[in-house]
C-alpha positions in Angstrom: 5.8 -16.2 5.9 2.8 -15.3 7.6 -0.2 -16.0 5.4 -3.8 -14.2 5.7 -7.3 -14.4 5.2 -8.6 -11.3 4.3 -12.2 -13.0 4.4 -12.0 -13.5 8.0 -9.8 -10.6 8.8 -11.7 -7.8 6.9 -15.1 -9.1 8.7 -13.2 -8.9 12.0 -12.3 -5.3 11.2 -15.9 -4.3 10.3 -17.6 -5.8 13.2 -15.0 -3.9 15.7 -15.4 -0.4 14.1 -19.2 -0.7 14.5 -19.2 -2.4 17.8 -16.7 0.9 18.5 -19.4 3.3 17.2 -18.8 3.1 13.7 -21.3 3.8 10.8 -21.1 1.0 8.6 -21.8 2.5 4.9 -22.3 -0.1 1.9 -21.3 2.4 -0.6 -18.8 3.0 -3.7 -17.6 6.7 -3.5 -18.2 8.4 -7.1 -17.0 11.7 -6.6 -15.5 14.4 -3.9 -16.9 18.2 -3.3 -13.9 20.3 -1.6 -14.7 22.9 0.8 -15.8 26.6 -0.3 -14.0 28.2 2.7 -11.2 27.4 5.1 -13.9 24.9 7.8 -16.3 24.3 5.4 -17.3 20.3 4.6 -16.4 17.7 2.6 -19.2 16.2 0.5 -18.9 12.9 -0.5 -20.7 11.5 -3.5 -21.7 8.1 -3.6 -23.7 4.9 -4.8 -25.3 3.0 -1.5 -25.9 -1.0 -2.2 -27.5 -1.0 1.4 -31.1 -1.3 -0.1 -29.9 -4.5 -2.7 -29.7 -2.7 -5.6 -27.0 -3.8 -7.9 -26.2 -0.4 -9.6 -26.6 1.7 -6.3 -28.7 4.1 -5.1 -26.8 8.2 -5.6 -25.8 9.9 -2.1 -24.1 11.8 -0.3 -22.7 12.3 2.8 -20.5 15.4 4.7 -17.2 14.9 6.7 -15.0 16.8 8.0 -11.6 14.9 7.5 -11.6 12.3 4.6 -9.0 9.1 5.1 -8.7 7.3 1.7 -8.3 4.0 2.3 -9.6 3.0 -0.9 -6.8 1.3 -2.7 -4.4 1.1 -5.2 -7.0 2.9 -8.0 -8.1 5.0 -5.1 -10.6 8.0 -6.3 -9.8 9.9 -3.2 -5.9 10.4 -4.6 -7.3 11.2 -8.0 -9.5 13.9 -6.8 -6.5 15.3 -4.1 -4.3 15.2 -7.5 -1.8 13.1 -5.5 0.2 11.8 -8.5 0.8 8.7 -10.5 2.9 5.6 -9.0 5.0 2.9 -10.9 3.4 -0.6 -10.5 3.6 -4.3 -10.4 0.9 -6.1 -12.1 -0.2 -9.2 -9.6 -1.8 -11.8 -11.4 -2.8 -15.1 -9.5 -5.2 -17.8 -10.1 -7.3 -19.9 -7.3 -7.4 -23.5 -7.6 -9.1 -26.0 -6.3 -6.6 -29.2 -5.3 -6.6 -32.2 -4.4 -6.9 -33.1 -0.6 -3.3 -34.8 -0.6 -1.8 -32.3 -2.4 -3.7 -29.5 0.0 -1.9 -31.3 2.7 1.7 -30.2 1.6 0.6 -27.1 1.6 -0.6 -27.1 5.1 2.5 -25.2 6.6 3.6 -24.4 3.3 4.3 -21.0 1.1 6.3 -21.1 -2.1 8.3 -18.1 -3.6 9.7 -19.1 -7.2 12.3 -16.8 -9.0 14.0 -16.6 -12.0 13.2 -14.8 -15.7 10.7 -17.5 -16.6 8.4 -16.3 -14.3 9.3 -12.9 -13.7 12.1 -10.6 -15.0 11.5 -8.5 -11.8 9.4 -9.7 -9.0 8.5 -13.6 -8.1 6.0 -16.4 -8.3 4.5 -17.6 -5.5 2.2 -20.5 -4.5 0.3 -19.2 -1.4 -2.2 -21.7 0.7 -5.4 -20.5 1.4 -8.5 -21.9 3.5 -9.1 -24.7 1.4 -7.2 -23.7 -2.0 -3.8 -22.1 -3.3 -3.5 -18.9 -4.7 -0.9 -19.4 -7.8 0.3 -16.3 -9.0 3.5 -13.8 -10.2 3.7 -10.3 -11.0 6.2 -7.6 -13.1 6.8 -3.5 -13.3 8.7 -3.9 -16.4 6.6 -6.5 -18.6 3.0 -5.9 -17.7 2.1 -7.2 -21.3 3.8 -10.4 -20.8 2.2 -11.6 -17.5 -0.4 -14.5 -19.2 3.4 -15.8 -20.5 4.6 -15.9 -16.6 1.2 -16.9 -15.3 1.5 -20.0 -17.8 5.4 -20.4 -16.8 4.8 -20.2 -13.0 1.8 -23.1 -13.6 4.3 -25.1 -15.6 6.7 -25.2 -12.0 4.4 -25.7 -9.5 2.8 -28.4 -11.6 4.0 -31.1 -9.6 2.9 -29.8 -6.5 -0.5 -28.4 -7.5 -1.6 -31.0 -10.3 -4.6 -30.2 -12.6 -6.6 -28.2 -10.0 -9.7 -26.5 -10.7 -9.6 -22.6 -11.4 -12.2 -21.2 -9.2 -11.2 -17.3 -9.5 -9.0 -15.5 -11.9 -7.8 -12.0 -9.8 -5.4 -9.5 -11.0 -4.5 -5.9 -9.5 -1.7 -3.1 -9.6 0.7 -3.6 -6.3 2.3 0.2 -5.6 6.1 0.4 -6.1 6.5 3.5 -4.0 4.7 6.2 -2.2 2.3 8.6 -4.0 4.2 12.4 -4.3 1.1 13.8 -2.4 -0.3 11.8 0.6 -2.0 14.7 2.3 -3.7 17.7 1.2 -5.8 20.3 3.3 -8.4 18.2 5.4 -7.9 14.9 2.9 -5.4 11.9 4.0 -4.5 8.8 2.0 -3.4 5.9 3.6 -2.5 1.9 2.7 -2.3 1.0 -1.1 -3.9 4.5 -1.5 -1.0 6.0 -0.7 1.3 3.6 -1.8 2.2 2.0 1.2 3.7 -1.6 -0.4 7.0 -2.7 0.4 9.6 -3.7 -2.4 11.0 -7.4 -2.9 7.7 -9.2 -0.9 5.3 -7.1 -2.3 3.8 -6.7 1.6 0.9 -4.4 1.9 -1.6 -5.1 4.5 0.4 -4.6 7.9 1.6 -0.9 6.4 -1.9 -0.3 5.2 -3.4 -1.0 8.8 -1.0 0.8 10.4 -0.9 3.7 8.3 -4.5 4.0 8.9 -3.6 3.6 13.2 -1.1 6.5 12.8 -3.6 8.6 11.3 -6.4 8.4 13.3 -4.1 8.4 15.9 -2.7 11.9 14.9 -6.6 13.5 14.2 -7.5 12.1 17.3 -4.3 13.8 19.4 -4.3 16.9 17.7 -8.3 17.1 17.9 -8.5 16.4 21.9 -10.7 13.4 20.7 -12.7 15.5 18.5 -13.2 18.8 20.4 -11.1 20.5 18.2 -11.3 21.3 14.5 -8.1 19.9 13.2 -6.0 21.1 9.3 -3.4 19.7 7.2 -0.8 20.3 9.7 -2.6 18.1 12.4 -2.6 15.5 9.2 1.5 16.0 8.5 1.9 15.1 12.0 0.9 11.2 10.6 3.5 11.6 7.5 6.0 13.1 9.8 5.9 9.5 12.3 5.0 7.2 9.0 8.5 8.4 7.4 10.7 8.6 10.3 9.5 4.6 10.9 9.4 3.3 8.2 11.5 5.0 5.5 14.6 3.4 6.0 12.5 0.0 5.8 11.1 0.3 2.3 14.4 2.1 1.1 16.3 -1.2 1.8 13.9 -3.7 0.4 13.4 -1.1 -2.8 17.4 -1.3 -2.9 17.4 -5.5 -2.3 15.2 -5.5 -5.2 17.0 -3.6 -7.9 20.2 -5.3 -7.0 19.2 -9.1 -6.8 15.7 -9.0 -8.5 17.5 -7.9 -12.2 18.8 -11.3 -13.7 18.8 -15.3 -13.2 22.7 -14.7 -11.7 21.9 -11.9 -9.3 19.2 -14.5 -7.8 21.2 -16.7 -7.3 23.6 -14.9 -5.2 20.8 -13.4 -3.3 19.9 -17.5 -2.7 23.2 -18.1 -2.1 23.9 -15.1 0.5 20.4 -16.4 1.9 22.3 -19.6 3.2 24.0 -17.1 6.0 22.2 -17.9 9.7 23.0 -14.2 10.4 21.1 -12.8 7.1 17.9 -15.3 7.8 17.7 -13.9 11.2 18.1 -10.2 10.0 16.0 -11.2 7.7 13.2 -12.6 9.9 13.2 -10.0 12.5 12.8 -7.5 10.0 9.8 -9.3 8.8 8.4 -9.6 12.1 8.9 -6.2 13.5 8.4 -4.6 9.9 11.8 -2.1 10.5 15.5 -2.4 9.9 16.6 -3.6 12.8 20.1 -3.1 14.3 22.7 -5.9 13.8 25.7 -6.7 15.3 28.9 -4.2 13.6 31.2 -7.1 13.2 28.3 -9.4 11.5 27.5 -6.8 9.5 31.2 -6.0 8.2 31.0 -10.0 7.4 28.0 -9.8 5.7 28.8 -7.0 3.2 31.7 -8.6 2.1 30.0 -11.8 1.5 27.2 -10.0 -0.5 30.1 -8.4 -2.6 31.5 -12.1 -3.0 27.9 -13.4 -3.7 27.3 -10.3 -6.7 31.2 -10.9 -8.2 30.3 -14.7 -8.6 27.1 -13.7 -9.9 28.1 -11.5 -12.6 30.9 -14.2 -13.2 27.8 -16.6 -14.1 26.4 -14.2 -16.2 29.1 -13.5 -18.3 29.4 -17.6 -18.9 26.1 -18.1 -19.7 26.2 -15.3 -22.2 28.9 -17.1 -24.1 26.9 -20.3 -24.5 
């Protein structure tokens, strides 16, 4: 599992776009004027912390094109009318542990399953700097995430001890792309647009690449800004984003509803995990963020030991319900 600081990365990713010739903005966008005619400008409405002030001093600002890369509450999807999303509620805690117990964690990420801690995602135990992030999340029980925060401390108890709680955090995670990613001059990309894969709950690769593609696409289509571009320069970016990466998040979002919905379909996803040939499918895919191609033969195999894994599954299921 390859772990990040966003900390580090996120100040990386500042000080290149402005060493690039970007305008570095301290603002929190309020509102969104749309164009009067066909290449008229956007104007941008915001509150600018630049000057110290807490509650922000009102602005605006006019653009051209607008990329909304503003998250999974975005205001730039709510003012494109871009639609509602089904969600996971994350929940994690930061803690503070001791320095032996910091040290198991050193090379070490832990995903816990089962209906204790979630009925439909996972809880995780993820190191950071000099801290773990303990969390879980759920689509399907959003009231009933204290009960699986509690659950998912109870597990990793003997691993994480009686650390301090220095943050409490807690977002929405997208279950699927927004109905309306584009829309005239206007672009969403990341969390915005709903970029978050099934199963791992990924989000940060798609959301930096989304934002690539896009640029990417203005800049083609606008001969590196010579040209005034539309919402069919900007459907050039869906057009690559889907053909990539559709198959991807149609997989994982299928992985999930088959082995995410009980204690026994776990267990056969566990158990189907024990395959060499699935954990390197499943790594490569992880690396290279597609489905990639397997062997024919493998793949025959593997389907009919998924099919074994989900008969003994339900098998289990049907035993526990008599006791």
């Amino acid at each position: 599992i390859g772990m990040c600081r966003r900390e580090v990365m996120d100040d990386f990713l500042r000080r290149r776009a402005e060493t690039l010739g970007a305008t570095m903005v301290n603002g929190l966008m309020m509102s969104l004027d749309k164009p009067t005619t066909k290449d008229g400008m956007y104007t941008l409405h915001y509150n600018d912390y630049s000057t110290g002030s807490k509650v922000g001093v009102p602005a605006k600002l006019e653009v051209d094109v607008i990329i909304g890369a503003d998250g999974a509450n975005s205001r730039v999807a709510k003012e494109i009318d871009a639609g509602e999303y089904d969600y996971a509620i994350a929940f994690q805690e930061r803690m503070r542990i001791s320095d032996d117990k910091m040290e198991y964690y050193k090379d070490m990420a832990e995903m816990y399953v089962g209906d204790d801690v979630s009925p439909d995602f996972y809880g995780w135990v993820f190191p950071k700097y000099d801290h773990v992030a303990v969390g879980t999340g759920t689509v399907i029980n959003k009231k009933a995430i204290k009960k699986y925060q509690d659950a998912i401390r109870s597990r990793s108890a003997n691993k994480c001890g009686e650390g301090k709680i220095i943050r409490v955090e807690a977002h929405p995670i997208p279950e699927h792309p927004r109905p309306r990613r584009v829309l005239d001059r206007v672009a969403l990309v990341g969390d915005a647009a709903g970029y978050v894969t099934k199963c791992s709950g990924e989000g940060i690769y798609f959301a930096a690449k989304s934002g690539r593609m896009v640029a990417e696409a203005i800049a083609e289509r606008s001969q590196n800004g010579d040209l005034a571009v539309d919402e069919s320069d900007l459907r050039l970016y869906l057009d690559r984003w889907d053909r990539k990466y559709w198959a991807t998040y149609k997989v994982l979002d299928i992985l999930q509803k088959v082995f995410y919905r009980s204690n026994p379909a776990r267990e056969a996803f566990v158990d189907m995990c024990a395959d060499e040939y699935v954990q390197k499918m499943t790594f490569d895919s992880y690396l290279y963020k597609t489905v990639v191609p397997g062997n024919p033969l493998d793949d025959i195999k593997l389907l009919g030991n998924t099919i074994g894994s989900l008969v003994r599954a339900n098998a289990l299921r049907r035993e526990v319900a008599k006791m």
